[in-house]
N, C-alpha and C positions, 0 to 999 in steps of 0.2 A: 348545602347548609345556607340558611335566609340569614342575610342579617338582624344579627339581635341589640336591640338599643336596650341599655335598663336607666329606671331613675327612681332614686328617693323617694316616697310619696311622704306627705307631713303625716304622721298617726298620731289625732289626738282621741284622749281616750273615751270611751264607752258614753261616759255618762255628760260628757259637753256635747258630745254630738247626741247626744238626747234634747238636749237643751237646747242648741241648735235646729235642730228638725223639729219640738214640739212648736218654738215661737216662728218659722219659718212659714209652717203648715196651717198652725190658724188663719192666715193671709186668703188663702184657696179652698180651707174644709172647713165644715161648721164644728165635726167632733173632730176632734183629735185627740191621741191618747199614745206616747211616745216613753218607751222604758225599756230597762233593760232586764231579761230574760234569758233563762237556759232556753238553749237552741230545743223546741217540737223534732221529736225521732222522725225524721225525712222518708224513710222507707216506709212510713204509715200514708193512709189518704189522707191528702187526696194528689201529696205528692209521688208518693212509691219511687224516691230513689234509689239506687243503689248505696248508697252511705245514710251514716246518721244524721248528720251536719255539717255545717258548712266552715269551720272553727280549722286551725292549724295552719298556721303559715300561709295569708291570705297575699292573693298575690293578681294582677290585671296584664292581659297579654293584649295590645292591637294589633290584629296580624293582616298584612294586605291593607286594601282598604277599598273605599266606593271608585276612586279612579282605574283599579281592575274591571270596573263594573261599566262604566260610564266615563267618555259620552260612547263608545265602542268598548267589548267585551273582551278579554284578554285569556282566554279558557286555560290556558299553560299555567294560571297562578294556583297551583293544588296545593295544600299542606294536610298534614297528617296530626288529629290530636294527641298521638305516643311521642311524636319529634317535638311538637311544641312543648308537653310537659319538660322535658329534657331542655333544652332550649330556656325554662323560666325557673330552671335549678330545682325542680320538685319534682324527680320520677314519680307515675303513680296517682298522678294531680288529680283532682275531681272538679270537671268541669262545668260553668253553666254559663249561660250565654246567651248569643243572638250572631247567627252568619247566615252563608250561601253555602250550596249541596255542593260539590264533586261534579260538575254535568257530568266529567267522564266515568262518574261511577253508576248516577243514578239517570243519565240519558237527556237531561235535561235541563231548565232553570230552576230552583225553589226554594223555599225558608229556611233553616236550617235550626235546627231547637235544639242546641246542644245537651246532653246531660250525661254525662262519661267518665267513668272513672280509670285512667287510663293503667298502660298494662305496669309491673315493676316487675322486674328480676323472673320470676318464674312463673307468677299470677296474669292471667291472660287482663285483657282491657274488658271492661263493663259496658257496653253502648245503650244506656237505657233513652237515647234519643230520638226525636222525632222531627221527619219534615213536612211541611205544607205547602202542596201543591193545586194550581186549578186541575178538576177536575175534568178531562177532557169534554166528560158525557154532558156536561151541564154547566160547566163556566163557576158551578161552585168550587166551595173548599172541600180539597180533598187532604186529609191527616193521617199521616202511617206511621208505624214504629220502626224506626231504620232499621232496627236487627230482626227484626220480618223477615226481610228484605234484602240486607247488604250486611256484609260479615267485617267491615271494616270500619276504620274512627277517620275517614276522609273528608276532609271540605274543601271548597275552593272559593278565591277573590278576597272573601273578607269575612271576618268573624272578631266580634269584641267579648273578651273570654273572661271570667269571673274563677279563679285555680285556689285551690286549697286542700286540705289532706282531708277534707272530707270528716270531721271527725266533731264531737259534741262540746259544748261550751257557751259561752256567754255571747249574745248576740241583741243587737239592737232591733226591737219589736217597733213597728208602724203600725199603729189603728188610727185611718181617716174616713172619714164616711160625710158624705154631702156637700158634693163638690159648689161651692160658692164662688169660686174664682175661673180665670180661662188656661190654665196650665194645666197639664197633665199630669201626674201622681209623680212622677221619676222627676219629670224637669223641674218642679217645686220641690223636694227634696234637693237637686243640683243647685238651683240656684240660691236656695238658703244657706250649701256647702259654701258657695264662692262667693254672698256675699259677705261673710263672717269670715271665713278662711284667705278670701282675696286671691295674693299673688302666692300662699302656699298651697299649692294641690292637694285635695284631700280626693282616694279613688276608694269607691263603693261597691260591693256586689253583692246579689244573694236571690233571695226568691220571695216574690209578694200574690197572692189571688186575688182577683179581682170577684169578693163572695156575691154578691147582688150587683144586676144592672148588666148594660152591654157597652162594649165598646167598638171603638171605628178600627180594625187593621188593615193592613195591606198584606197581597201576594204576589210576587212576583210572576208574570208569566213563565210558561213553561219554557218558549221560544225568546233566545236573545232578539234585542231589536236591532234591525238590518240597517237601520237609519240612524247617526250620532245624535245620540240624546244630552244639551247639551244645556237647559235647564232647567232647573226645577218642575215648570211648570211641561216642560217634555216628558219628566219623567211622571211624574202625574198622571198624564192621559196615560200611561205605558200600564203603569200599577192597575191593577184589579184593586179596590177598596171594597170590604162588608162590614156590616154589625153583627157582632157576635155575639154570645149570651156569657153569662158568666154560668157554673164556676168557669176561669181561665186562671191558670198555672203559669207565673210568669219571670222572665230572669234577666232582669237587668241588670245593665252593666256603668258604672256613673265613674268619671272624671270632674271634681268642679270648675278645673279651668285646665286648658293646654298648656303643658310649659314648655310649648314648642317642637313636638313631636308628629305634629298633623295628625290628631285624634281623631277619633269621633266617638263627642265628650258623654254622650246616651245614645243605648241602642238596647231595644228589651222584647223579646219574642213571648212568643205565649203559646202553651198545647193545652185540650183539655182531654176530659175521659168523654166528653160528647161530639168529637170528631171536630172541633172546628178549634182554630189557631193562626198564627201568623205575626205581623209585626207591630206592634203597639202602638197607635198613636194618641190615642184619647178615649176616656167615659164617653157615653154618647146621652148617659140618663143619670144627670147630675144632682136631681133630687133623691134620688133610690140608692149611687151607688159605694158600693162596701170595699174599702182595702182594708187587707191585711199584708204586713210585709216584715221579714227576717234578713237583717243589714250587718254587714261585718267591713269593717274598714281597713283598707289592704296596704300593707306594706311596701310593694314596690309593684311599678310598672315595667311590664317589657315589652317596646315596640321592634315587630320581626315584621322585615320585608316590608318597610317605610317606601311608599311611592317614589317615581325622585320626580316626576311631573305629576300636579295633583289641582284642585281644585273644589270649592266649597258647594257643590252641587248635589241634591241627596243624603243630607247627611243630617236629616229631623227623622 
């Protein structure tokens, strides 16, 4: 059993973080259009998940973290998303996110696009997940649906998780379109959280697409690096980076400040129905491009399997 840390997160309600994210996001988008909304049925396109929504006891797991990863890889850090539901007090949780594969499941390095709704009581677990991998044949991106593939809800190193019962309700709608500013969609959201919120933590999760335009992600090599990558700019050369097209399906995961837990305060993957996905870093076509994003503000955090050696490297 990993150790589990929980804490408090502030929830304030619905309609100030409306207010907060509408005046936030003017700063970086020309439109902006910020309300609150019954949560779009999930299992429709161009999401198809297994639940309806994202609503019911919203809840943020950091599990492991980049020091698994980096400056040397640590393969023995596996976890299970059925153990971590249990672990964040919600059998049954429905997960979205951004981690690393299992090497030991899936043979290798890669993204890991969580989307799970994990097992309860007699009901098996849902793995409607996907990873992104380089493609050997071609250095491109390769995208597959784990349960193709692999019968299990496995990951390894690191994942920042977005838990909830999956279920319909009221949820804060994002329309920005024409990026004017140099932030990225998630971290102008974060950082309009923590300058308003400050020193009380407000944590975020849900699912935005990215409708028009492309963006810059990364993929992790298949092969760990044999050499200590030890920063930033090591792990740079290491990353494969492309531009991708939209639509991208994407699921970040937001902290507005650490209150001391060695977070890592954004981290947002992306899969599409056109084969190509990975880790989010930015628009790449700021005059053209379209978000839309469904945001639910989470009750409590719980950090499992906190590094005890750590450092600030890799973690944008």
């Amino acid at each position: 059993m990993s150790r589990v840390e929980k804490f408090d997160f502030h929830v304030p309600s619905l309609e100030e973080v409306v207010s907060v994210l509408q005046n936030g996001l003017k700063e970086n988008f020309a439109d902006v259009q910020v309300s609150v909304v019954d949560c779009p049925d999930l299992t429709q396109e161009p999401f198809r998940f297994p639940v309806k929504g994202i609503c019911g006891k919203p809840r943020i797991a950091d599990v492991g973290g980049v020091p698994y990863l980096l400056p040397l890889v640590q393969k023995d850090k596996v976890y299970d998303l059925n153990t971590v539901a249990k672990e964040i007090q919600l059998p049954g949780a429905f997960f979205l996110g951004a981690g690393a594969v299992s090497s030991r499941v899936v043979g290798g390095n890669a993204e890991f696009i969580p989307v799970v709704q994990a097992e309860k009581e007699k009901k098996a677990a849902i793995n409607g997940s996907y990873i992104a991998k380089i493609n050997p044949e071609d250095d491109g991106c390769l995208l597959q649906k784990y349960s193709s593939l692999y019968n299990d809800c496995e990951f390894g190193l690191l994942a920042n998780l977005y838990a909830s019962e999956g279920l319909p309700g009221e949820v804060i709608e994002v329309r920005a379109n024409r990026r004017i500013g140099e932030q990225n969609f998630i971290s102008c959201i974060r950082k309009a959280l923590e300058k308003h919120y400050g020193d009380k933590p407000v944590g975020m999760g849900g699912t935005f697409i990215i409708q028009k335009g492309k963006a810059k992600l990364h993929i992790m090599p298949s092969e760990f690096s044999a050499c200590p990558l030890k920063t930033d700019e090591e792990l740079n050369n290491w990353l494969k980076f492309f531009e991708m097209k939209a639509p991208l399906i994407c699921q970040p995961v937001i902290v507005s400040q650490d209150p001391g837990f060695d977070l890592r305060v954004e981290h947002t993957h992306c899969f599409s129905h056109h084969g190509e996905g990975g880790h989010y870093h930015m628009d790449t076509t700021p005059e053209t491009v379209e978000y839309l994003g469904y945001f639910v503000p989470a009750e409590f955090l719980f950090r499992i399997d906190r590094p005890k050696e750590t450092h600030m490297v890799g973690r944008d």
